[in-house]
Every structure is written in C-alpha cells, then in structure tokens.
C-alpha positions as CSV (number, residue, x, y, z in Angstrom):
1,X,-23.4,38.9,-15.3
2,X,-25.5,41.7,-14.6
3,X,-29.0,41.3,-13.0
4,X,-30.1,43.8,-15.8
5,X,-28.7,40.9,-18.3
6,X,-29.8,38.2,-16.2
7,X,-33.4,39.9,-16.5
8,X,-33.2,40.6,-20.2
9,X,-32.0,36.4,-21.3
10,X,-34.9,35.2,-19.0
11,X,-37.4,37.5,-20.8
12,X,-35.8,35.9,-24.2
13,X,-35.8,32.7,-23.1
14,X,-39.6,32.8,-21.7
15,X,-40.7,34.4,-25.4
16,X,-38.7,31.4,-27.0
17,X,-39.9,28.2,-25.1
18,X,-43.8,29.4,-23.9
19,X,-45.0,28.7,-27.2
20,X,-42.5,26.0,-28.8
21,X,-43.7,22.7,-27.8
22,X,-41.0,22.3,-25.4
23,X,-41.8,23.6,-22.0
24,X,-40.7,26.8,-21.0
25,X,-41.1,25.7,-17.3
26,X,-38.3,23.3,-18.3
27,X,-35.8,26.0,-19.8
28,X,-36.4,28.5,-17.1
29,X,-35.6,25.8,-14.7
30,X,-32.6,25.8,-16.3
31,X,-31.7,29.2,-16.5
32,X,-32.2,30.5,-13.3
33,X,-30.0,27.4,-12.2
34,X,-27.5,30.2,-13.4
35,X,-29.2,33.4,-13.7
36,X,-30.2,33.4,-10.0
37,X,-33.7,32.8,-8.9
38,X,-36.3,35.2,-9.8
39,X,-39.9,35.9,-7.9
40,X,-43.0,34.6,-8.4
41,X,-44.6,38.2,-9.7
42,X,-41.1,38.1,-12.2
43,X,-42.4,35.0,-13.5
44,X,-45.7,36.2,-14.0
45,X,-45.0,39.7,-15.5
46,X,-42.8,37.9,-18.4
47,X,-45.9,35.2,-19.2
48,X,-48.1,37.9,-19.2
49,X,-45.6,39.8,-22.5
50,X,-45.6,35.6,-24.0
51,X,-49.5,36.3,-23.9
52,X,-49.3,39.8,-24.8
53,X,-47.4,38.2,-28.2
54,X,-50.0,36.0,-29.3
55,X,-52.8,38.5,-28.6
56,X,-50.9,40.6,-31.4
57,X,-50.4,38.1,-33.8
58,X,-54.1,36.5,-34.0
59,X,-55.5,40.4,-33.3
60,X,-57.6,40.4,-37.1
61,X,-58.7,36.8,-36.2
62,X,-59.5,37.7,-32.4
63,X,-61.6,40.9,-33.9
64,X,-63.1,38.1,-36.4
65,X,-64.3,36.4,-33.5
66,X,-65.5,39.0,-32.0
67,X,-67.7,41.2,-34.9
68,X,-68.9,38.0,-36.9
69,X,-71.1,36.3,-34.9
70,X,-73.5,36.5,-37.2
71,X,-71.2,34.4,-39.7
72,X,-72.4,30.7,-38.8
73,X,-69.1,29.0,-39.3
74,X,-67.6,31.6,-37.2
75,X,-69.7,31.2,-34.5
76,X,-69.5,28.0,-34.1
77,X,-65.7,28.5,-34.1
78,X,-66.3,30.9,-31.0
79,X,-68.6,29.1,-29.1
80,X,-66.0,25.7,-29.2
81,X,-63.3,28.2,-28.0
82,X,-65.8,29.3,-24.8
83,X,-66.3,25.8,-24.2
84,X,-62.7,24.8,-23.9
85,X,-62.1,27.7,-22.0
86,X,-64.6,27.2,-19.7
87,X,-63.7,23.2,-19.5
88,X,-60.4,24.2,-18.1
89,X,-61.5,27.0,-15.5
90,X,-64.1,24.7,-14.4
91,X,-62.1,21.7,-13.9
92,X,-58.6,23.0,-13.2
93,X,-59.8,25.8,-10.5
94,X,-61.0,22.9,-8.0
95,X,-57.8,21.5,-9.1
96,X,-55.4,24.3,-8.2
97,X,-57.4,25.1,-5.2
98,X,-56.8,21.6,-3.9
99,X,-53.4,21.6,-4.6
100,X,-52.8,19.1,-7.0
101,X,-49.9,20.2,-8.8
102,X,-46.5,18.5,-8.8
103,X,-43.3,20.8,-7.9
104,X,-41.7,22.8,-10.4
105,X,-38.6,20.6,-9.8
106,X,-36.1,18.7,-11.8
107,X,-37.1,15.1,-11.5
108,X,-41.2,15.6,-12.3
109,X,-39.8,18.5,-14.9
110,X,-37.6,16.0,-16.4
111,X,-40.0,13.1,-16.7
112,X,-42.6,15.4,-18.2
113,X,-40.5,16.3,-20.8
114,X,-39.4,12.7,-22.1
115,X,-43.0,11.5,-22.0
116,X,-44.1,14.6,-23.2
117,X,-41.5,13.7,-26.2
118,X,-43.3,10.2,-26.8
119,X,-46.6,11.4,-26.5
120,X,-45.7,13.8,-29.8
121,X,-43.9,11.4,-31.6
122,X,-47.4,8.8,-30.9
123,X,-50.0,11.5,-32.0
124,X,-48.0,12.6,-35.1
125,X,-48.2,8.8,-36.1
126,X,-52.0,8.8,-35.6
127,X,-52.5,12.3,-36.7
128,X,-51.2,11.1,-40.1
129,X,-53.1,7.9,-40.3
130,X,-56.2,9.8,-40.8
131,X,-55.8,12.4,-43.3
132,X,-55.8,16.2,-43.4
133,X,-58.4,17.2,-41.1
134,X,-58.9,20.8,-40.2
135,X,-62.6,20.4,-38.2
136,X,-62.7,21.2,-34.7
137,X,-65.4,19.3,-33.2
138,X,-66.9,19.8,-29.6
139,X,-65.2,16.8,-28.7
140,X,-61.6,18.6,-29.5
141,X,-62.4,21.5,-28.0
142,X,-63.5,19.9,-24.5
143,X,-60.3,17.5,-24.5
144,X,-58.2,20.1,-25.6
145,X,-59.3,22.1,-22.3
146,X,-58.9,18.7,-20.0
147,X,-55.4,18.6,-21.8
148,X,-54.4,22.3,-20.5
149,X,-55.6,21.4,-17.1
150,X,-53.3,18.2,-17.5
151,X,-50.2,20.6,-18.1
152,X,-50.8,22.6,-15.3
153,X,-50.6,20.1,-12.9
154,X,-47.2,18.7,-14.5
155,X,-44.8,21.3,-15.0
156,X,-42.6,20.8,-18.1
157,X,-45.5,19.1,-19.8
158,X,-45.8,21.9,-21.8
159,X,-49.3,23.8,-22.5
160,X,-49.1,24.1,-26.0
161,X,-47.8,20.8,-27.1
162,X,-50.4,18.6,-24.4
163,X,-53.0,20.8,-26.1
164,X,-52.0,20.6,-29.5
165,X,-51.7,17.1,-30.0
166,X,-55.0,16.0,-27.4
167,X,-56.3,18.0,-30.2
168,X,-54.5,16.2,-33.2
169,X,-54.9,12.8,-31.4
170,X,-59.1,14.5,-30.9
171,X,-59.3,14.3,-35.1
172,X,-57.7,17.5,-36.0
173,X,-55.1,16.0,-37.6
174,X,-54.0,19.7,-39.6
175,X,-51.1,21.0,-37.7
176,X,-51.9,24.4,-38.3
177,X,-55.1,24.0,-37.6
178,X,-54.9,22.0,-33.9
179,X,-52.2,24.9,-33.2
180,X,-54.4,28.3,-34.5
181,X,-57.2,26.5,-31.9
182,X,-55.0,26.1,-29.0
183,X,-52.8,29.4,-29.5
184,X,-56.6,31.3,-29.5
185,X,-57.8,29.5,-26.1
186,X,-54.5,29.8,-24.4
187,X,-54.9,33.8,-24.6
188,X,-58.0,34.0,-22.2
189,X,-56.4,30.8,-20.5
190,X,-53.3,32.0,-19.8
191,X,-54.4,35.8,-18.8
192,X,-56.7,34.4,-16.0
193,X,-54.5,31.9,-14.5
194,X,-51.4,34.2,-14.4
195,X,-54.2,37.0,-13.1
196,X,-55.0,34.7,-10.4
197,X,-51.6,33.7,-9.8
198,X,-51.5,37.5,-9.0
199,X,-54.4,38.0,-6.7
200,X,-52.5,35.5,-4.5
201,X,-49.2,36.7,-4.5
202,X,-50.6,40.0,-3.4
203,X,-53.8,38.6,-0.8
204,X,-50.6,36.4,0.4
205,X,-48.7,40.0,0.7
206,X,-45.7,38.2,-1.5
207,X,-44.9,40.8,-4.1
208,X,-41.8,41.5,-2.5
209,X,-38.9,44.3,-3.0
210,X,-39.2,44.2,-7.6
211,X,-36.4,45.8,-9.3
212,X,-39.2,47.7,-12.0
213,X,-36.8,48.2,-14.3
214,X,-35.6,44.7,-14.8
215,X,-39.3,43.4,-15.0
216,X,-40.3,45.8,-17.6
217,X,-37.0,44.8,-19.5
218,X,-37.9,41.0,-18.8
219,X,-41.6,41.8,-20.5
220,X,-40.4,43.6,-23.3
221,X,-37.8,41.1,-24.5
222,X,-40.9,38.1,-23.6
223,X,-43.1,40.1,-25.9
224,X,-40.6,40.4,-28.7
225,X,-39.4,37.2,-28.6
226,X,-42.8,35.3,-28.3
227,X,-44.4,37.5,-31.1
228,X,-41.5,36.4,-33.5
229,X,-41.7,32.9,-32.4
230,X,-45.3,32.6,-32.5
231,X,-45.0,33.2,-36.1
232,X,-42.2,31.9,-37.3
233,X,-44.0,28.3,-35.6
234,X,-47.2,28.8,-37.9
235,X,-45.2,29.0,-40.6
236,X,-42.9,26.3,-39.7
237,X,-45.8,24.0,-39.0
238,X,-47.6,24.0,-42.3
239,X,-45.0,22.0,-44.3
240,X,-43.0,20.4,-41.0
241,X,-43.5,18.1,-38.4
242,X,-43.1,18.0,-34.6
243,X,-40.6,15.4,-34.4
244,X,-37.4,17.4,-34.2
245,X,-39.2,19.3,-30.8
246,X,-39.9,15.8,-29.6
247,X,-36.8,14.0,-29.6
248,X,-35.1,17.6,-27.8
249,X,-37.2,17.1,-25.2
250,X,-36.5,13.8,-24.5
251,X,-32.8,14.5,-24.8
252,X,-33.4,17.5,-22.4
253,X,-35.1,15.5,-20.2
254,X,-32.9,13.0,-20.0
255,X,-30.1,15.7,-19.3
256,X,-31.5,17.1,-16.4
257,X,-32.1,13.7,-14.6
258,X,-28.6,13.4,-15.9
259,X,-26.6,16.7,-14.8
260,X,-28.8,18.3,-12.2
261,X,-29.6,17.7,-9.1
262,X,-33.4,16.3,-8.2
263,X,-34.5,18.8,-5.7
264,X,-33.4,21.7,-7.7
C-alpha cells in the first residue's frame, strides 16, 4: 500500500470514528497497527478537518449564536456553552500540564472502550426513565465539560459519547438534543486543545520531515468524511438508540485485549 493510500484511509477513518460514539483514538490505534505510524502534527492536521466538519454543519446555528444575543432563549443557550467550555479549559489545562493522561495504548484503549460501552448502555436506561427532556441546565453544561476533561485523560473513552451521555445521565434525556450541545462545545474545545497540541510540537521543535501532500489529502478525506457522518448521526439519533455503538465497543475492546499486543 502506498503512503499516499495509507494517508488517504487514515483521513477516512478519523472523519468516521471522531464523532461516532466509538473512539476514534481506538480505530486509529488500529489502523496505523497496519498503515504505519503517523506523527503527532499528522494526527493533529486530520482532527483539525473532523472539527472543520462540524463547524460546517452547525454554521446557521453557530451564526445563531452569535447575532441573537439579544434573543433570551438564545442567550442563555450561549452563555451554558461558554461555561462548559470554560469548565474544561480550566480544569483540564492543570490537568494536561501535570501529565495526567493515560498512554494511548492498547490495554487502557481497550478498557476504555468496554466501560465506555456499559456506561452507554446505563445512561440510555436512565435517560429513558425520565421522559423526553430537551433543557440544558447549568448543571449539564458544567458536567458535560468535567466529562470532556474525563476523555482526555482516557484515550478511547471517546469525547463525544462521555459528553453526550454525562449530559443525558445530567437530565437531557433528548438524544438529539444532549448531542446538538456537545457537538457545538466540542468545536471551540477541540480547536484549542489540538492548537495547543501544536504550540508544543513546534516550541518542542517536533514537526518533523511532513510529506504536505499526504496531510492535505489526510484533511480533506477527515473533512468529507466527518461532515457526512456528523449528519447522517443527527439524523440517525432522532428515532434510534445508542445501543448498537455500545455493544461494538465492547466487542472492540474486548478484541484488542484479545488480538493485540498490550504495549502497542
């Protein structure tokens, strides 16, 4: 296989998974088992087109956001974004500059995944129990910002889905509507982190020898894929559960502890 191919499935895979409440940290794990191992700046670059996607598909709700503050309803909805935002810089900045993050190996991948699995499967049981709820109090939108700085100190956890359902398990019990929430904060979430991600690879002097052509390729195909995926999932969600992303992670999961080996 090419490393032009190589490039090209990795930016596919990264647009499929970041999004799907299955941990793309998990799949690309995988792939580059096979694909070869790609840099740290690779792996940003194609995060950055996963972000890119969503920015495009919410773009008349993010301009919402933006022009109607003087709307109440809208915002309130604004302000509760700021504040998860800002729970997660604040609290998950001392965290990354302490180093609390486990390795982005198989065995704490692996386990992150299966209880990642149960963890769905629970809040779907509770999330029903209580109705259709669309609200998002203050109270979701500060545990939904704990629950990003959760994921990134477990690789494989999986942004989206620990967000999702600390926000379904919160009292947003609407699927659509716990996902629109997280899918908004993860833009200005996921921007800084990978931007500071950056800033270190480059005060570190670590960009290394990049093949441009492959990462624009890789960013393309991330950008694509997650715009597709983003929507297709919004759509999904509205008459669907969770449960079928569940039990593949925990068969994933399982799999890995299974079939590869534990420092990989």
């Amino acid at each position: 296989m090419t490393d032009l191919l190589a490039a090209l499935l990795l930016g596919i895979l990264e647009g499929l998974t970041e999004f799907l409440p299955i941990s793309s940290t998990g799949h690309l794990l995988i792939a580059q088992h096979w694909l070869g191992q790609r840099s740290d700046f690779f792996n940003i670059v194609i995060q950055a087109g996963a972000i890119l996607a969503t920015t495009l598909v919410f773009r008349r709700r993010i301009w919402e956001l933006a022009t109607g503050w003087r709307d109440a309803p809208i915002r309130d909805y604004a302000l509760k974004l700021a504040v998860a935002f800002l729970v997660t810089a604040l609290v998950g900045l001392p965290v990354r500059l302490a180093g609390w993050e486990l390795p982005e190996t198989v065995t704490p991948v692996a386990w992150a995944l299966i209880l990642g699995g149960v963890w769905m499967l629970a809040a779907e049981h509770f999330a029903e129990k209580r109705g259709d709820v669309a609200d998002i109090t203050w109270k979701v939108a500060v545990l939904v910002g704990l629950a990003q700085v959760v994921a990134g100190v477990f690789p494989g956890t999986s942004r989206s889905a620990a967000a999702i359902f600390m926000a379904m398990l919160a009292g947003t019990s609407r699927r659509s509507s716990a996902a629109e929430f997280v899918f908004l904060v993860g833009i200005p979430t996921m921007f800084a982190a990978s931007g500071y991600a950056f800033l270190e690879l480059v005060k570190d002097d670590a960009l290394g020898s990049e093949n441009w052509g492959e990462v624009a390729l890789a960013f393309v195909a991330a950008t694509a894929t997650g715009f597709v995926v983003v929507k297709w999932l919004l759509g999904f969600i509205k008459a669907h559960r969770f449960t079928g992303f569940a039990l593949y992670r925990i068969v994933l999961g399982a799999l890995l502890l299974l079939l590869m080996p534990a420092g990989s």
